[in-house]
LOFI-233016 format. One line per 5 residues: for each residue y negated, x, z of N, C-alpha, C. Coordinates in nm, 2 decimals. Layout:
<pts>
Y X Z Y X Z Y X Z | ... .
</pts>
This chain:
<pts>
-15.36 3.24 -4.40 -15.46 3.32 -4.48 -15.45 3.47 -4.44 | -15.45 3.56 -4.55 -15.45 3.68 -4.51 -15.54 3.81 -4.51 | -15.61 3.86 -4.37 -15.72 3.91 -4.41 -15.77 3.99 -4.53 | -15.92 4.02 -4.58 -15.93 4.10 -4.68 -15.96 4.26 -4.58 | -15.91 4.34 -4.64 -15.96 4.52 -4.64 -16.10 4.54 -4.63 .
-16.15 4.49 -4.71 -16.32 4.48 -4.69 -16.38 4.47 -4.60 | -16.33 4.36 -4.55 -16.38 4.25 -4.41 -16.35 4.34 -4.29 | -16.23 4.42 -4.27 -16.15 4.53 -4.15 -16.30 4.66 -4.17 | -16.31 4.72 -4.30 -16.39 4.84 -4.34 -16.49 4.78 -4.30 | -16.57 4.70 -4.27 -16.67 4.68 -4.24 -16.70 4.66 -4.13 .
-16.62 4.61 -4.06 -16.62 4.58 -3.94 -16.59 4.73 -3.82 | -16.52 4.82 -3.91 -16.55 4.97 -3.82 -16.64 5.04 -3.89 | -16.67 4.97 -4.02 -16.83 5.09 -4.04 -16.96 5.04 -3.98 | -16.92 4.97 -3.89 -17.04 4.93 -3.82 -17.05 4.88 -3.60 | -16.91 5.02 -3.61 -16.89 5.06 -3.48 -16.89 5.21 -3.47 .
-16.94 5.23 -3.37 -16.94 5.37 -3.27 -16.90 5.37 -3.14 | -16.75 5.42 -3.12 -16.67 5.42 -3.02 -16.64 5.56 -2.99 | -16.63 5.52 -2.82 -16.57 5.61 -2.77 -16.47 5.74 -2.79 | -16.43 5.64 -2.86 -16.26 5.73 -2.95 -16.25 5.71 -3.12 | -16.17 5.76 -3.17 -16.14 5.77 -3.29 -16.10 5.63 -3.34 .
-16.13 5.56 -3.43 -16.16 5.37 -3.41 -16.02 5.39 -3.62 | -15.93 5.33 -3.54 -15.82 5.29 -3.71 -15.82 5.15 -3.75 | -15.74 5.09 -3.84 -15.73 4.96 -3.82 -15.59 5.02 -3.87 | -15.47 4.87 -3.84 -15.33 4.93 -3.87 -15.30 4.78 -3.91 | -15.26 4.76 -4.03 -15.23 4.67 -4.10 -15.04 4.59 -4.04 .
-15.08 4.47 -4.00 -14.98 4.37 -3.90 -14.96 4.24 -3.95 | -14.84 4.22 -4.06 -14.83 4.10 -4.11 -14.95 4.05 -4.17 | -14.98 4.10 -4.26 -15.09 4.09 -4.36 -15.28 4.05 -4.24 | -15.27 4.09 -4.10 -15.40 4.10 -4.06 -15.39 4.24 -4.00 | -15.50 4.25 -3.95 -15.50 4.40 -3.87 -15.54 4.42 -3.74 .
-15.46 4.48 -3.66 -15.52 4.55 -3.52 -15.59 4.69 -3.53 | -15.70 4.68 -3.44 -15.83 4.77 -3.42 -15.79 4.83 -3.33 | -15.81 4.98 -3.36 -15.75 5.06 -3.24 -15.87 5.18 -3.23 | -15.87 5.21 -3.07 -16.00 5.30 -3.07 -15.90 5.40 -2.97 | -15.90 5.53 -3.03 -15.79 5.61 -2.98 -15.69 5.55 -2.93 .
-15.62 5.56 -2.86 -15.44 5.48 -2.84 -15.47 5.30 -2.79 | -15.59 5.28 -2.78 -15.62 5.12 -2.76 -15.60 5.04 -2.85 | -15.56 4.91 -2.85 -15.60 4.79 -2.98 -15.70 4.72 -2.87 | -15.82 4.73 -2.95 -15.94 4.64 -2.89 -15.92 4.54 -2.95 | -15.90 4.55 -3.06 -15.96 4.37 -3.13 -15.85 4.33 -3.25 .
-15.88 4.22 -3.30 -15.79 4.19 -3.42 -15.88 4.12 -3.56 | -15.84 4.15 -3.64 -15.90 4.04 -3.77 -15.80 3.99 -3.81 | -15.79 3.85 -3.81 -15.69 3.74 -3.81 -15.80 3.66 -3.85 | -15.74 3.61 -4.02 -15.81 3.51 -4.13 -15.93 3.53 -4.14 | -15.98 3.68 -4.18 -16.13 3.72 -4.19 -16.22 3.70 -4.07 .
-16.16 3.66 -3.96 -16.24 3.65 -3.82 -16.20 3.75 -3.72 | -16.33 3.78 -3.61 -16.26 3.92 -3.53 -16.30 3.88 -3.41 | -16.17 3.92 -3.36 -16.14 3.85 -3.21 -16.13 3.99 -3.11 | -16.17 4.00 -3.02 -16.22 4.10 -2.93 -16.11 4.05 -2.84 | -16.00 4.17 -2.79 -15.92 4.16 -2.64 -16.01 4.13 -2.53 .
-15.98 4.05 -2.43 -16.07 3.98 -2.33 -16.06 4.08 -2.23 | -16.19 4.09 -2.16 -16.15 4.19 -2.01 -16.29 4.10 -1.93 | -16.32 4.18 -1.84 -16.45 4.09 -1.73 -16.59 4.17 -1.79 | -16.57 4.31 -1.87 -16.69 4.38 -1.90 -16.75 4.27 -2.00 | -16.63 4.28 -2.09 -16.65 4.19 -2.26 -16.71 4.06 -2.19 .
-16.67 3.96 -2.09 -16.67 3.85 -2.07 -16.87 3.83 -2.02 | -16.87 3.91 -1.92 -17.04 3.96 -1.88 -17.12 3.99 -2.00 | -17.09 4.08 -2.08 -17.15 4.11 -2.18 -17.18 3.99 -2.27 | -17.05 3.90 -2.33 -17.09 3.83 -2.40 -17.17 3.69 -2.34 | -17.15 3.72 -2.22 -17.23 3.55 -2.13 -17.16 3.45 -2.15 .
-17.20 3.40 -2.29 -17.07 3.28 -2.35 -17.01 3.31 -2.41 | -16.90 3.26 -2.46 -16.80 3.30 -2.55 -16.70 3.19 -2.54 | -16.67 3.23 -2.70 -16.57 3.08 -2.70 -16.38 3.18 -2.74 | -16.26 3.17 -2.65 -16.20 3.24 -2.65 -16.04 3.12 -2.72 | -16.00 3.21 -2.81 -15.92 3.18 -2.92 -15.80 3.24 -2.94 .
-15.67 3.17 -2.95 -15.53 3.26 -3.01 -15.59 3.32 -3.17 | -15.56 3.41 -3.14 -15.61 3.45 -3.28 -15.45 3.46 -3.40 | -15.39 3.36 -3.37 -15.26 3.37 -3.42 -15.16 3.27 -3.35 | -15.06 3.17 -3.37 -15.02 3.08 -3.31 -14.89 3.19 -3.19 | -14.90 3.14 -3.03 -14.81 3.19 -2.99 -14.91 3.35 -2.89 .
-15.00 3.39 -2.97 -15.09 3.51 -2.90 -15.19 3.47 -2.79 | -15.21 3.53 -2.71 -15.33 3.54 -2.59 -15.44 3.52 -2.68 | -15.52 3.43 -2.57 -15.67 3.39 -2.64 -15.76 3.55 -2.63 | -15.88 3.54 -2.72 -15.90 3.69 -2.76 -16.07 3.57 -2.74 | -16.17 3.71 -2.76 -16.31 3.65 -2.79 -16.34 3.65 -2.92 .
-16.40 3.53 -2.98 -16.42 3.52 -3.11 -16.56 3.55 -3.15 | -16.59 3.66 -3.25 -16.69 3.73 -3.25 -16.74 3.70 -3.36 | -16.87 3.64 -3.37 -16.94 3.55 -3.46 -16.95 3.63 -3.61 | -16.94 3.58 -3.75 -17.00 3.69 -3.80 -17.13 3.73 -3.86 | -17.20 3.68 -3.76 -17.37 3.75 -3.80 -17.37 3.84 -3.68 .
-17.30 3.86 -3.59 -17.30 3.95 -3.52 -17.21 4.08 -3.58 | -17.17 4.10 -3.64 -17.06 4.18 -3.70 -17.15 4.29 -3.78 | -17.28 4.26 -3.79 -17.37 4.42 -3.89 -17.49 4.47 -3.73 | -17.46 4.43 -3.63 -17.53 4.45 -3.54 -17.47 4.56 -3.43 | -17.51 4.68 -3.53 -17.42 4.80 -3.50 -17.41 4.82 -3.37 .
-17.54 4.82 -3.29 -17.52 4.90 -3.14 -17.50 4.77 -3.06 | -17.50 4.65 -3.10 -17.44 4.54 -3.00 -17.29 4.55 -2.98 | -17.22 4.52 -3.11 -17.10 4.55 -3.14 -16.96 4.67 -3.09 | -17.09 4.79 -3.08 -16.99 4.93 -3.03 -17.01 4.94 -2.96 | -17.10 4.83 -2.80 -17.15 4.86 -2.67 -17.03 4.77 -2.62 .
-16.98 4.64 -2.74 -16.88 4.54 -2.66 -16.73 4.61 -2.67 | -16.72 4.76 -2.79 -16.59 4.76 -2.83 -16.62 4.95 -2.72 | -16.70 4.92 -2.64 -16.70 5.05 -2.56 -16.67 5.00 -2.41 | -16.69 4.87 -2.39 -16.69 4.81 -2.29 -16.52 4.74 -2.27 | -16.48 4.69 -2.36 -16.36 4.70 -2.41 -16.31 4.79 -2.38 .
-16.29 4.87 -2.46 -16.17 5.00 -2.47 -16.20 5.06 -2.30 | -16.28 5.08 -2.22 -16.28 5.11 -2.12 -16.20 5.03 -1.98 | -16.20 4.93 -1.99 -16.10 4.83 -1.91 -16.03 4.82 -1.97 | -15.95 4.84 -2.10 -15.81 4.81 -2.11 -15.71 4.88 -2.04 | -15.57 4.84 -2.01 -15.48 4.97 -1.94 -15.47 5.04 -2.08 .
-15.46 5.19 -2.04 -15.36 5.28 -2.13 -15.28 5.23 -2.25 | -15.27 5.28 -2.30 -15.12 5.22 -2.43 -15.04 5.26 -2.34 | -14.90 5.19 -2.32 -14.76 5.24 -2.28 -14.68 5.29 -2.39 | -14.64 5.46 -2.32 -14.56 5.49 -2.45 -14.42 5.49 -2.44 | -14.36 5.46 -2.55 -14.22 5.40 -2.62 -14.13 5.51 -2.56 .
-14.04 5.45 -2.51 -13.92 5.52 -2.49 -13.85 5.57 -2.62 | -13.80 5.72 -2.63 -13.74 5.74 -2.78 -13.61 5.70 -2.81 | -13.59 5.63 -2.91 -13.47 5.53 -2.95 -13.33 5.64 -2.88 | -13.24 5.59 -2.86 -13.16 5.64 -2.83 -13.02 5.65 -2.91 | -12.95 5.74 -2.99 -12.86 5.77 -3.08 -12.72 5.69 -3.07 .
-12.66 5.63 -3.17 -12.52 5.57 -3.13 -12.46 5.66 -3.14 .
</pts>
């Protein structure tokens, strides 16, 4: 199944992050990026949050999920929590703060 546009727009119009927050369209789902981070994913209209120890405390329970066959389990983020503005951009602030850095790409090298 492949996520809807709607379901991504919605899900950052109802974050406030740290950084400048994109979605980047990946084999018909999307990665959530808050300045050079991917925090989270929407994989089949569901949004899965990258795991760290802040996200883990914060959410107490959580039930953690490949969000894609073959991917690292991610936190799976209910969706009646998903219009609960300042819960949501306190988990994707808590997030983006423990992730490492993006690593950046070596530039292709010419034949």
């Amino acid at each position: 199944m492949v996520s809807k546009l709607s379901t991504v727009e919605f899900i950052i119009g109802n974050i406030s992050a740290p950084g400048e927050l994109s979605a980047k369209r990946m084999f018909g789902e999307y990665g959530i990026y808050c300045a050079d981070k991917m925090v989270a994913l929407v994989c089949d209209d569901q949004l899965f949050i990258k795991p760290t120890p802040g996200g883990k405390a914060f959410l107490n329970e959580c039930v953690e999920v490949a969000p894609y066959p073959g991917a690292k389990p991610c936190f799976v983020i209910p969706e009646e929590k998903w219009s609960d503005s300042a819960w949501l951009s306190q988990l994707i602030a808590l997030t983006y703060a423990q992730l490492p850095a993006a690593k950046k790409k070596a530039p292709k090298k010419s034949t």
